[in-house]
N, C-alpha and C positions, 0 to 999 in steps of 0.2 A: 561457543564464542558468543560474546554479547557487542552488541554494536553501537555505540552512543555515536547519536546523526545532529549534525549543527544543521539544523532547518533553515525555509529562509530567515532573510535580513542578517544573515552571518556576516553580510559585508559590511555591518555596521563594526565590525572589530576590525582594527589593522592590523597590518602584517605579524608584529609581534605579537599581541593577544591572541592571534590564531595560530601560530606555532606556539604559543604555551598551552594551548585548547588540544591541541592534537597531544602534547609533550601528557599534559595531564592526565588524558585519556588513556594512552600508552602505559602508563604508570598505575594505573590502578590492576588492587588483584584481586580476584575475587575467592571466595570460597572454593571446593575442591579441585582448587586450579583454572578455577575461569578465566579468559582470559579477555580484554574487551579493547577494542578496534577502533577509531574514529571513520564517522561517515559525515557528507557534509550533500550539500543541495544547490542544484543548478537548474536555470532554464537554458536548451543549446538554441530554441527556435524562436524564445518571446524576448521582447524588448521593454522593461516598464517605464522607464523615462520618456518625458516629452524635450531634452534635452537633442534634436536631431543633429546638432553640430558635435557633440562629445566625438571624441577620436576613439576607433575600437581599437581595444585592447590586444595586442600581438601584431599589431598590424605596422608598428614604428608609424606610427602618423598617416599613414598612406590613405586610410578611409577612416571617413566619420560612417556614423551611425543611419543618415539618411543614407549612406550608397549600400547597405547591404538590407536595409530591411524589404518586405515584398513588395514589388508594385503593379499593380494594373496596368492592362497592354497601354495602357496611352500613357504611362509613366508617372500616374498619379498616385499618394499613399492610398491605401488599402485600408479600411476602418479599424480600429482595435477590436478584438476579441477577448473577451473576460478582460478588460483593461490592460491590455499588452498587445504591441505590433509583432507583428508575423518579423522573423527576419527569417533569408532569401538562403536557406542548406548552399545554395550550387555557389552563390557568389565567393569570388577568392576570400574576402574579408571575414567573412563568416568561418571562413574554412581557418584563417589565422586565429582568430577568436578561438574555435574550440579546441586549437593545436594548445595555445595560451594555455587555457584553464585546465584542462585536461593533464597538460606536463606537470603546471604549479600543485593542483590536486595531488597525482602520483609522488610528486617531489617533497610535498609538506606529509605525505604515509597517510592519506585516507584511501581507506581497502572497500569505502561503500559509498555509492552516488545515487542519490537520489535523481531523477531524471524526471520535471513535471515539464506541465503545459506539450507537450511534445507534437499534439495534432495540429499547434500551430506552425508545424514545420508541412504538413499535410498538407495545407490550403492551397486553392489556386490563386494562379496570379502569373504572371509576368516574370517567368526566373530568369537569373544570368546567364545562366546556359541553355542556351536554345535549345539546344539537343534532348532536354528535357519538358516534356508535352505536358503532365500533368504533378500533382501535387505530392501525387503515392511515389511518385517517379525520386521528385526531389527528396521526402522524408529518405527514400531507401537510400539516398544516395548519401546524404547526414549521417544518419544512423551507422549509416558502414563506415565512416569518418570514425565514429566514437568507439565502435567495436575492436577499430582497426588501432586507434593511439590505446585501448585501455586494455588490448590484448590478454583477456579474462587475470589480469591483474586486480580487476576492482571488480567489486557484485554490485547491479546496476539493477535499478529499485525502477520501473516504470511506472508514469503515475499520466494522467489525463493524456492514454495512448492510442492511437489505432488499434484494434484488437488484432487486425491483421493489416500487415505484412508481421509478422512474428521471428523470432527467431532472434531477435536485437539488444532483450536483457534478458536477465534469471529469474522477478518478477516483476508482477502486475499489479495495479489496483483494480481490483475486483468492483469495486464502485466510485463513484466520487468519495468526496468527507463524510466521516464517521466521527460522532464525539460519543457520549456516555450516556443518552438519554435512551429507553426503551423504544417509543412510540410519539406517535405527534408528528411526521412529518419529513421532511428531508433530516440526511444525519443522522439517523437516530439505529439502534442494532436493526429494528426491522426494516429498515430501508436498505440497511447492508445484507442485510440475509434473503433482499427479496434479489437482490443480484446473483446472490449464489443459487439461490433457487432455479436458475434462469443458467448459471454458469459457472455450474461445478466443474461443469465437464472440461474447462479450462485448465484445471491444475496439473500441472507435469505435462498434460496433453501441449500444452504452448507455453507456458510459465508454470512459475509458484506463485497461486494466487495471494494477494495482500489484501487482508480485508481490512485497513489505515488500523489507528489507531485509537488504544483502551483509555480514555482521561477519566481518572477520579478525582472525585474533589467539587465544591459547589464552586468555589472560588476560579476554576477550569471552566472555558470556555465551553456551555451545556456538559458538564464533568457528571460523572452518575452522582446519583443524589444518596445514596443508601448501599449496601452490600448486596442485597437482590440484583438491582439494577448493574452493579460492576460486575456481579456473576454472571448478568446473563454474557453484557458485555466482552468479557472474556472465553466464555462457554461460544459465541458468535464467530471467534478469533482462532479456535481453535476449530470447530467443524468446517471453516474452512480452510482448512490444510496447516494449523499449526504456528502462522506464521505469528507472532506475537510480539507487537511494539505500545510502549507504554509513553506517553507524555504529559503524566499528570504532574500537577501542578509540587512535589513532595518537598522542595527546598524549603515552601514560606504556608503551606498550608496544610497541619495539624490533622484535619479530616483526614484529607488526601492520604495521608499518611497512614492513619488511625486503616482507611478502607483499603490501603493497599496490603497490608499486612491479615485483612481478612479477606480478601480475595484472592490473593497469589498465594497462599501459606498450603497447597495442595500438592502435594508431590504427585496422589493418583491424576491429576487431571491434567498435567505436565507431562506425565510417561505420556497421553494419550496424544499430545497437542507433539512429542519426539518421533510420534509414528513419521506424521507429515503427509499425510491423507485429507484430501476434503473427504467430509461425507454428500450425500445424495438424497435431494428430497423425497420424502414418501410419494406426496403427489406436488404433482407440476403445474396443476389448468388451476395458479391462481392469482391471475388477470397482474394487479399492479400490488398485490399483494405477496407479504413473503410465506412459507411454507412454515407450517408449525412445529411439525416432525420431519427431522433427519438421520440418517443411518447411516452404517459402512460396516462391512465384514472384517472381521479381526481375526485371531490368532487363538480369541476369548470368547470367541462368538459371533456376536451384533452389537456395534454399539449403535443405541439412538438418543436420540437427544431434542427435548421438547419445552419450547417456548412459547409461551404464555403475552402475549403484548398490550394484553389490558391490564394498567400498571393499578385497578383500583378495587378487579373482579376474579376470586380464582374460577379456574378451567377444567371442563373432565375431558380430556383427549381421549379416544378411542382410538386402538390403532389395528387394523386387520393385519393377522402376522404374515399372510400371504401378500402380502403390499411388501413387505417389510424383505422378505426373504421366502423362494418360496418351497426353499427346503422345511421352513418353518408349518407351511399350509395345513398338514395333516400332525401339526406333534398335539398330543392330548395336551401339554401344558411343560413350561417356560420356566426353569430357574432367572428370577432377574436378581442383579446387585447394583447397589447404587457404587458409582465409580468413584465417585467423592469422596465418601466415607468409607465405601468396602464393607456397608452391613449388607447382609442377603435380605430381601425385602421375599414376602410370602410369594409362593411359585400360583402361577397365573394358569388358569386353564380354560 
């Protein structure tokens, strides 16, 4: 199954345009029977308008916006966070609100919900219900709200989450934003992959991790620049656990296009990404930095897989096969194949 997700600003289309968006989705077919699902994107706990009078939605008039967002025990707003207000899980309003979107979602057939900003349901502050002491309190108390109207009817995408209290969606973002640049900085594959370095251990243990998503294309918002850079990006998507979502730019930009057909055109590195396995760093003790080599046991052996993030200098990775596996320790010498290609590359000793 493929899932085409209306990200945010979805609310810029009206009611119609999004019933012909979900109609459209539905309708499409893919090759050997694919079949593709609409997902769409909500905040349950942030609020972006500084419109505090607006009426919330589900609520037939009853609350505006300033009575459910969070407040300080003296009754005052609470500052924004990443430019959106906390709003209050326990308040009744809140609870109409997400009865609202939640029904409308199900009702208009999207099977996928993205779920961001979500720690600002965490926060402390001053909830409607007393009975609630702290912040963890209140999320759990949301989140069981969403589990409970979407009744594993919809796969519920976690994105800027508590790592724990868990149990609440199917997956997680494994880091903040990922766009398609190697190296340089926040967003970029090594920044994603030093997450994983740090939190493999997450995958299936608590979620399916999501390592965001692969943009190609120069014209994409930092989109990889070149076929290396989308394969690493890719190769990134795949050691950790599989999960693979594309947003590049392919409607209006030629590149994008041109690079998407050389980086996705792999059937072997697709079988590998349908296991749905993260792999596991070689080594861990590296500070704010991501790990170069990763691995995971197969059926085939070992896979590992090795990136390079100096995007101007090649690399000679050494890898000790007792790090690696340590059935490996004592073998005189290693048939390897590149997975990619499926040529056997000379046996290592």
């Amino acid at each position: 199954m493929v899932y085409i997700n209306l990200d945010a600003f979805w609310s810029n289309l009206d009611v119609v345009q999004l019933a012909d968006a979900v109609a459209n989705v539905k309708a499409m077919r893919g090759p050997e029977g694919t079949r593709f699902e609409p997902g769409i994107y909500w905040t349950p706990f942030a609020y972006w308008s500084d419109d505090l009078d607006a009426f919330v939605e589900g609520t037939g008039m009853k609350y505006r916006y300033r009575d459910i967002v969070l407040k300080a025990p003296g009754g005052s707003l609470l500052p924004k966070v990443d430019g959106g207000l906390a709003i209050d899980p326990s308040h009744p309003g809140a609870k109409a609100r997400t009865t609202y979107f939640l029904k409308e979602f199900q009702r208009l057939g999207f099977e996928y919900l993205k779920l961001d900003f979500l720690s600002h349901g965490a926060l402390e502050g001053a909830h409607y219900d007393s009975t609630i002491q702290t912040g963890i309190e209140a999320y759990n108390a949301g989140m069981k709200q969403i589990i409970d109207e979407t009744g594993n009817r919809v796969f519920l995408s976690l994105s800027i989450a508590p790592l724990f209290p868990s149990g609440y969606g199917h997956a997680r973002r494994l880091s903040c934003d990922t766009k398609g640049h190697m190296s340089g900085g926040d967003q970029t594959t090594e920044y994603m992959l030093n997450s994983l370095t740090y939190g493999w251990w997450t995958d299936k243990n608590l979620y399916i991790t999501d390592p965001d998503h692969v943009v190609l294309g120069e014209k994409a918002d930092q989109g990889a620049r070149n076929v290396a850079e989308g394969k690493s990006r890719l190769l990134s998507a795949i050691v950790s656990g599989g999960m693979i979502l594309d947003s590049s730019r392919l409607g209006d930009d030629a590149q994008g296009r041109e690079l998407a057909r050389s980086v996705y055109d792999n059937r072997n590195l697709f079988a590998v990404a349908s296991e749905g396995v993260a792999f596991r760093p070689v080594e861990g003790d590296t500070g704010d930095r991501a790990a170069v080599v990763f691995s995971r046991p197969s059926s085939h052996g070992v896979y590992v897989a090795l990136f390079n993030y100096d995007e101007k200098a090649s690399r000679r990775i050494a890898i000790p096969l007792d790090r690696i596996d340590q059935v490996l320790a004592n073998t005189g010498s290693v048939s390897v194949t590149d997975v990619a290609s499926g040529n056997q590359l000379p046996a290592r000793s």
